[in-house]
N, C-alpha and C positions, 0 to 999 in steps of 0.2 A: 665718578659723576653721578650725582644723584637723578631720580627719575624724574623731577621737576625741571631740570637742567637739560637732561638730554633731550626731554619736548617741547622746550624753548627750542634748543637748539633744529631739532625738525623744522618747526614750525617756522623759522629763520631760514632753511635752506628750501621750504616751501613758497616764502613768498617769493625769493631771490629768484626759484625759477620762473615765476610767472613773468620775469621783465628778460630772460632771455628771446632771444629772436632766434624763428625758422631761418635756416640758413636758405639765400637766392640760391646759391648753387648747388647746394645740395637738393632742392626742387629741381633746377635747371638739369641735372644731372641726369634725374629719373625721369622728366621728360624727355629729354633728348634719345634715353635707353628707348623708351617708349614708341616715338615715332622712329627711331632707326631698324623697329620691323619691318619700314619698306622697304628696306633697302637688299633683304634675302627677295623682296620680289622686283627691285629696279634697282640693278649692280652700281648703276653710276651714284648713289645717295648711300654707298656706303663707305661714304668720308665720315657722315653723320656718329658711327658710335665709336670713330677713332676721337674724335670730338671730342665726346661725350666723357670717353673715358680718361684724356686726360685733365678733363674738367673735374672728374670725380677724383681724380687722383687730388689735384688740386683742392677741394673740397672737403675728401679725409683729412688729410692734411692739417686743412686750417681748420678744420672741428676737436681736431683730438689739440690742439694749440691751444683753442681760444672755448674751452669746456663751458665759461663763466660768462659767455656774452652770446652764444649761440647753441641752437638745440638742434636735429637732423642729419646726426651722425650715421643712425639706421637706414633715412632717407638716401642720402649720398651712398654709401653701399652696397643699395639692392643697386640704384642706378649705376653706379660703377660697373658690379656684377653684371649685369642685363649688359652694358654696352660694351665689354671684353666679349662675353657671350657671344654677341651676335658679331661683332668685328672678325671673329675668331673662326665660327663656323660660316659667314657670308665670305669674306676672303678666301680661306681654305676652300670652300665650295669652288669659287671662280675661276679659282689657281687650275681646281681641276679638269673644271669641266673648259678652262681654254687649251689644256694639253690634250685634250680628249672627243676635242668636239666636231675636227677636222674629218670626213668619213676619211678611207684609205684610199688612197690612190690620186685623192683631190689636190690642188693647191693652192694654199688660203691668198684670197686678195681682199685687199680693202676700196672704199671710191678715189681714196685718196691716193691710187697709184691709176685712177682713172682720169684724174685734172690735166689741163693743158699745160706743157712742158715753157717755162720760158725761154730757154733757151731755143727754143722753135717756135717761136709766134704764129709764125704762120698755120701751125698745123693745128686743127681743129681741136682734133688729139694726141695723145705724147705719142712718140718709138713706141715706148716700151709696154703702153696696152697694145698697141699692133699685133706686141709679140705672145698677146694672150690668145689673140686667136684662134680657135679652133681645141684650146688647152679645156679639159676638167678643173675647172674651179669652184672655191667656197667662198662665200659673203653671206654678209649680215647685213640687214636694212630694216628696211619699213615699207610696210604698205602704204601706195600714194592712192588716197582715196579719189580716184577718178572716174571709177565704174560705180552701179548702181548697189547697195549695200544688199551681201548675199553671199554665196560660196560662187567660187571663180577660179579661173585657171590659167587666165589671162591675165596681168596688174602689170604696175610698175614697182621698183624696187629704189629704196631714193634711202641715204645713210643717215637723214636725221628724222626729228618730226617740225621742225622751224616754218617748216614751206607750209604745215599741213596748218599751222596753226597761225599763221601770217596773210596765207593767201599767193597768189600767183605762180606759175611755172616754177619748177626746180631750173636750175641748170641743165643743159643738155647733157655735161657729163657728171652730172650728178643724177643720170638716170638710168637703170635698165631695163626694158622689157622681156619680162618673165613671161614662157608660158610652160604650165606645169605636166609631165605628163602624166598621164592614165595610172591612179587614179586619184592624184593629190589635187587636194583643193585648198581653198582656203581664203575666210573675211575678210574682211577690213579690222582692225584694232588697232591698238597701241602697244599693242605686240611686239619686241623685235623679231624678225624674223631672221632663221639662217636657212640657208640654199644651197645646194650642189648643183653642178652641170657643168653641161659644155657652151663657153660662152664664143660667140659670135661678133668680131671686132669692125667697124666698117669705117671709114673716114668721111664717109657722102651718107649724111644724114635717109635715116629710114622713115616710110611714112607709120606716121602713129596717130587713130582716129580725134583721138580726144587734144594732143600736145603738139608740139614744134615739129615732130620728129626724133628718133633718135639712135644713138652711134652703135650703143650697146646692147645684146641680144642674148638670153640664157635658156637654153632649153633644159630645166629643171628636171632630174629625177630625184631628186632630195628634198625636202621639207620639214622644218621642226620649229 
């Protein structure tokens, strides 16, 4: 091939590449890696880089295919990489810190074994929190911003943030009042919060300044 020839030839695969196109996915990939760093700080959004990563898969994929009609092969594989990454260390994290998060001697409950039983309509609340009673337990919740914004010892404990951001009363058994002892405190945020104690089970609604009342009662020595 003469030297004439082969800089034709460059100069032919130089224009050829100006008319390929960024690949969408292969952007789409490295963003998705991108924003699913929230998700090592809010567990529930880390669907985001399992996403991600099989959109990158998807993405390599059809780059190394279609060489001739699309460019962002590099693009697609840092975002690939970034969203295995984070899937991989935010899960694993999770995994752990749910086998691990429980103190010793506690016993984890959720609100959800707090709801009224249908099978017993009539009762405010089920059996089977009755039989929490008096028991050491774990939960996780939220802060229900009903006090004045500062460190406190006193709150409510409610399992979502929907109420905080809608407005109006939780549920009664969607509620606990917390009070923390000596010398844990703690804000208001968006924070979830986990808690240890001995929780306190009542059927006859308790007085509560600010709410309805209510059924559930946790004397905290735990906080994180």
């Amino acid at each position: 091939m003469s030297l004439t020839t082969a800089v034709q030839h460059e100069n032919v695969e130089a224009d050829y590449a100006q008319y390929r196109t960024l690949s969408l996915s292969a952007i789409a990939t490295l963003v998705l890696g991108i924003v699913s760093l929230t998700g090592l700080l809010i567990p529930p959004l880390l669907f985001l880089p399992v996403i991600g990563a099989l959109l990158g898969l998807y993405s390599v994929f059809t780059l190394r295919r279609r060489t001739e009609e699309f460019t962002g092969l590099g693009v697609a594989q840092a975002g690939l990489a970034l969203c295995v990454l984070i899937a991989v260390v935010g899960i694993g994290w999770n995994i752990y810190d749910l086998a691990t998060e429980v103190p010793e001697g506690f016993q984890r409950i959720s609100f959800y074994e707090l709801q009224p039983d249908p099978n017993f309509p009539q009762l405010p609340i089920p059996p089977t929190a009755m039989e929490l009673d008096g028991r050491d337990i774990f939960v996780k919740g939220y802060v229900y911003p009903d006090q004045e914004f500062g460190e406190t010892k006193r709150f409510v404990l409610i399992p979502d943030l929907k109420t905080c951001c809608f407005g109006g009363q939780p549920e009664l058994t969607d509620m606990i009042e917390v009070e923390l002892q000596d010398p844990l405190r703690v804000e208001y945020s968006l924070k979830r919060r986990k808690l240890a104690g001995k929780l306190k089970v009542s059927p006859v609604k308790k007085r509560h300044a600010k709410l309805d009342g209510v059924y559930y009662q946790l004397d905290a020595s735990y906080l994180k």
